[in-house]
Backbone as a ProteinNet text record, in pm:
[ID]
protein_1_A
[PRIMARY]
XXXXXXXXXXXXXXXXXXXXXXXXXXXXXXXXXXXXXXXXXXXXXXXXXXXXXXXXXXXXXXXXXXXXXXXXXXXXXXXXXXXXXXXXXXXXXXXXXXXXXXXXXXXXXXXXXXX
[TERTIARY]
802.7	674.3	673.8	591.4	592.9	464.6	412.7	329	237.3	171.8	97.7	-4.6	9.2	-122.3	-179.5	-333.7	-413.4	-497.2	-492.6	-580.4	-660.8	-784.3	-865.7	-967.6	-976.6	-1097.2	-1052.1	-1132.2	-1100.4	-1132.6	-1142.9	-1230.5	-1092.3	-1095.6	-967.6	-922.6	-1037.6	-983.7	-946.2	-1004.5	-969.4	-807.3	-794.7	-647.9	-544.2	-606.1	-533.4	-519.3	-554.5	-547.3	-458.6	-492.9	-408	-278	-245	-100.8	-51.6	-131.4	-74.2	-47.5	-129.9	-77.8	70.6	53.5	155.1	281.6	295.7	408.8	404.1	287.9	327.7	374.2	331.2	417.8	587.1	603.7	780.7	836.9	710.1	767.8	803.8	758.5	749.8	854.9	880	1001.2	989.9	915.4	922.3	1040.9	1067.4	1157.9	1048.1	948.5	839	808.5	821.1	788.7	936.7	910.7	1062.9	1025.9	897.2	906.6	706.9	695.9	609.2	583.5	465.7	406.6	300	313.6	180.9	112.4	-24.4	-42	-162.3	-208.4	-271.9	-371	-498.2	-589.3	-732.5	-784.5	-915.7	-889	-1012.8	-998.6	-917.2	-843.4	-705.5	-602.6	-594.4	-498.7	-496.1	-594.7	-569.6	-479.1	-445.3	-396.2	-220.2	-212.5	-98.7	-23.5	-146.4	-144	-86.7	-1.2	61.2	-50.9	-8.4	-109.1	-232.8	-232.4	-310.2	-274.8	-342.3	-276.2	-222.3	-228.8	-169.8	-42.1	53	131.1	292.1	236.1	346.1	403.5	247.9	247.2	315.7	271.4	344.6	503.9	559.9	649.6	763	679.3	776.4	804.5	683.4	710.3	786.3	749.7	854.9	996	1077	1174	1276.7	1162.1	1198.6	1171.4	1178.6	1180.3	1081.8	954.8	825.2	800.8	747.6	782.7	596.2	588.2	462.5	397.6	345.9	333.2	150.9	168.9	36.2	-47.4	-176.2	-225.7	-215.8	-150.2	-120.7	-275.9	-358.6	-483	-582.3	-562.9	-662.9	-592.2	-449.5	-457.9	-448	-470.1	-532.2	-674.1	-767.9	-905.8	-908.7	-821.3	-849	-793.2	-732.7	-685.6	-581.8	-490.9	-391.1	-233.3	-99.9	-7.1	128.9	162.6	235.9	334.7	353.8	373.9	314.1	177.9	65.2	129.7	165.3	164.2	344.7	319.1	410.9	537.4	667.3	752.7	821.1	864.6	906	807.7	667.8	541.8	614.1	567.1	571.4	492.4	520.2	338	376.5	271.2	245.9	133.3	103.1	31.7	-129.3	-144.5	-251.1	-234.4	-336.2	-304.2	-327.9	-468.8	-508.1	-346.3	-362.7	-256.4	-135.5	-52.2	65.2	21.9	-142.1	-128.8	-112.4	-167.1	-180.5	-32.3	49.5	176.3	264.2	271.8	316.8	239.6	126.6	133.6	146.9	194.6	278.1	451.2	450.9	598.8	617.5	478.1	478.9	388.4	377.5	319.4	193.1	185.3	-1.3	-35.6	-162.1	-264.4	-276.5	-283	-302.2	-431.1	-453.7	-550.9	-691.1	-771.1	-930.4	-1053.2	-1077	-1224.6	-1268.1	-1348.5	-1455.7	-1562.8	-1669	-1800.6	-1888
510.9	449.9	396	284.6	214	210.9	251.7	288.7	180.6	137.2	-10.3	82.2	105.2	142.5	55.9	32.5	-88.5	-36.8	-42.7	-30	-135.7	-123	-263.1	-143.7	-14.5	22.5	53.8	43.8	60.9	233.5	269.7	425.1	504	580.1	668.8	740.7	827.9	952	848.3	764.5	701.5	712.4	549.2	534.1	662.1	753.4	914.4	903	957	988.8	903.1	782.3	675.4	681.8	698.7	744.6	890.4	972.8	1092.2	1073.7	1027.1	1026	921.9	834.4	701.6	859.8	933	1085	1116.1	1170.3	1317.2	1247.5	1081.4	975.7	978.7	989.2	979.7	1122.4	1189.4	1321.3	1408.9	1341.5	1364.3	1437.1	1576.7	1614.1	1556.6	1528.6	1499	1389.7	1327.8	1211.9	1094.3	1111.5	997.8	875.8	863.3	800.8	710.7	579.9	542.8	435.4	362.1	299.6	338.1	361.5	347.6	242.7	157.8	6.1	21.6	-3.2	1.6	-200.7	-205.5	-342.5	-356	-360	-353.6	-505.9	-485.3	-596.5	-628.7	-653.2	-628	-525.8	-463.5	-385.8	-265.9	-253.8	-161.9	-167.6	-313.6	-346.2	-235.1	-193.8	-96.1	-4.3	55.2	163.2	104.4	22.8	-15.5	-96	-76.3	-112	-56.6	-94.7	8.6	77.7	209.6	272.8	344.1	335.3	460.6	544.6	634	796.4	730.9	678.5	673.9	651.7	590.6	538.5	579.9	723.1	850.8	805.6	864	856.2	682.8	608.3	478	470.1	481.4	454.5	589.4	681.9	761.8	658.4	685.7	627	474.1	408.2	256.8	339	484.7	468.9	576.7	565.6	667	521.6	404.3	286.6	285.4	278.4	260.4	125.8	27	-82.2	-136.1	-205	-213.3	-325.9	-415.8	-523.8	-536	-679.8	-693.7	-791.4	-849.8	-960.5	-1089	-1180.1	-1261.1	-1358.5	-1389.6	-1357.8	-1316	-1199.3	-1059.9	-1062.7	-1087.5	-1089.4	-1226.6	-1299.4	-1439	-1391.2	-1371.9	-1333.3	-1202	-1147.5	-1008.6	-1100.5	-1203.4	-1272.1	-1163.3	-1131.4	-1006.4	-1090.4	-1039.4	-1098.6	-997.5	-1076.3	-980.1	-859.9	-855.4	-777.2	-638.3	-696.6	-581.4	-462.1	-501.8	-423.9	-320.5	-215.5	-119.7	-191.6	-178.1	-262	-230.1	-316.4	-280.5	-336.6	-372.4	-384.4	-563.6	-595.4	-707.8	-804.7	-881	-1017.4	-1067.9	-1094.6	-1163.6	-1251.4	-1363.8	-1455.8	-1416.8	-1358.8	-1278.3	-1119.4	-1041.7	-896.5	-895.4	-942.3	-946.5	-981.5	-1126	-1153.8	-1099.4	-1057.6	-946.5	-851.6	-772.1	-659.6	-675.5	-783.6	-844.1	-879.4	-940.1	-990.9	-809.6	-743.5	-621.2	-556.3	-589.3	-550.7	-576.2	-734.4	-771.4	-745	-675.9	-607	-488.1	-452.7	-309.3	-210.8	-251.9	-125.8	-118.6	-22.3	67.5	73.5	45.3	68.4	173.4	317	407.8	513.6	422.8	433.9	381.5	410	347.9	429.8	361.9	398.4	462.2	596.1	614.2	579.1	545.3	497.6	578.7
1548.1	1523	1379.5	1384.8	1223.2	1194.6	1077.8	1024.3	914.2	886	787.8	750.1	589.7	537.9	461.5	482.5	426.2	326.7	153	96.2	12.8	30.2	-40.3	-80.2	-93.8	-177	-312.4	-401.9	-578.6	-619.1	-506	-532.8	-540.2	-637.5	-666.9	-555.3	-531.7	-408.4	-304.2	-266.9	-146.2	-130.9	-297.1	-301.8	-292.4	-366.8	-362.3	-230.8	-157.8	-37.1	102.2	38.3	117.8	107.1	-22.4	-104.6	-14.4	-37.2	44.6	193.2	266.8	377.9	376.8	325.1	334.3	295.1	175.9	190.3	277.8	341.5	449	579.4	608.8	692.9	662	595.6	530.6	528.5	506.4	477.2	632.9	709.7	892.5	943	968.3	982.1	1183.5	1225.7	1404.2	1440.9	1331.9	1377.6	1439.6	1445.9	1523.4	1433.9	1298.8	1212.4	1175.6	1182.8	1172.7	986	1001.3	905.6	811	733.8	628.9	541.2	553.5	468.8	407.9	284.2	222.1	198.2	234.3	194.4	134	-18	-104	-135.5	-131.6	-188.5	-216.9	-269.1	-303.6	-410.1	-429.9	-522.3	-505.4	-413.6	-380	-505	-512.7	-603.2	-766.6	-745.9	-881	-850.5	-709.9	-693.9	-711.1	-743.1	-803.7	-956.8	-1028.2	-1136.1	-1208.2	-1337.8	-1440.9	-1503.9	-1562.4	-1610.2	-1555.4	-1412.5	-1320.6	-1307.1	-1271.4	-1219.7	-1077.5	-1007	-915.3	-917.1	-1053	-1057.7	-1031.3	-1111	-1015.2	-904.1	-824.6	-659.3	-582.2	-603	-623.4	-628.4	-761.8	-791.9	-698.2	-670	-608.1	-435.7	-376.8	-226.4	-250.2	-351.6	-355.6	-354.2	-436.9	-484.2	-375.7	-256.4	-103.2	6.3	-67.2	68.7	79.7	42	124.2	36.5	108.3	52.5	44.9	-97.2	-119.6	-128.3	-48.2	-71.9	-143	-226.2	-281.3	-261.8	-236.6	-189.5	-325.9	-310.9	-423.2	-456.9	-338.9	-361.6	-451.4	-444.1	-534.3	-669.6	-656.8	-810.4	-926.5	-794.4	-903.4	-939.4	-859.9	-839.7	-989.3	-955.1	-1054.2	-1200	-1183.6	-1333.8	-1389	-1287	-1324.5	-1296.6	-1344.5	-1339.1	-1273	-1175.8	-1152.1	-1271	-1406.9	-1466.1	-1481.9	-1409.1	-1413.8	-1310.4	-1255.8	-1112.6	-1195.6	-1105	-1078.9	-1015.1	-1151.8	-1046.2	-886.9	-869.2	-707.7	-619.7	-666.2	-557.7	-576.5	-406.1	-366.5	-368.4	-359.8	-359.1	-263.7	-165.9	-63.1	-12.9	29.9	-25	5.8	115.1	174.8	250.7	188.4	242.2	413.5	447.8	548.3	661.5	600.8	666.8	700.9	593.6	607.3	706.7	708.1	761.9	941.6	935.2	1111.9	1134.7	1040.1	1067.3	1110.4	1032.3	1021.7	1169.6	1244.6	1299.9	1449.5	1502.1	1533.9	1538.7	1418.6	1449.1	1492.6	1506.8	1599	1480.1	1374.3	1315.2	1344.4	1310.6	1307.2	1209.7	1181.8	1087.5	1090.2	995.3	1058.3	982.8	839.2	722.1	740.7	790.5	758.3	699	641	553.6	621.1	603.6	685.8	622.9	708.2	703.7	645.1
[MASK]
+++++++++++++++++++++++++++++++++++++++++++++++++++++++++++++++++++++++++++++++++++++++++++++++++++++++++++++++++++

């Protein structure tokens, strides 16, 4: 199973939390989990910024293959440069888009807000 995690909220715990599962997805001893995606935009995009606490958490799952893509979008909008970002994170021209494309290749969304 392939896995697409979507973050666009700016709220810490959220991103925390999105981050953890996107681990305990990789960390899967079942063998059920074959691939882990993170796809970042809106105000998500912080959770990949240099200089967050998240950045740890980040730079570890990029440096275990979890591959991070960013909405190239949001960070014109945010007036941010890709230098900003945690290296390894990807740009991609729209998040939305990636995440529908990604899930066409079979992955799952498997992250949502609750209400």
């Amino acid at each position: 199973m392939k896995t697409v995690i979507h973050i666009v909220s700016g709220d810490e715990t959220e991103q925390e939390t999105a981050l953890a599962i996107a681990r305990n997805l990789l960390d899967d001893e079942s063998g059920s989990i074959d691939d882990v995606a993170v796809v970042v935009q809106a105000d998500g995009v912080k959770a990949i910024e240099t200089g967050q606490e998240s950045e740890k958490q980040v730079r570890a799952l990029l440096d275990d293959g979890v591959p991070f893509k960013a909405c190239s979008n949001t960070i014109e909008m945010m007036d941010l440069d890709e230098s900003d970002l945690v290296d390894g994170v990807e740009t991609v021209p729209e998040g939305a888009v990636e995440v529908t494309r990604l899930e066409t290749e079979g992955f799952r969304n498997c992250y949502k807000k609750r209400a």
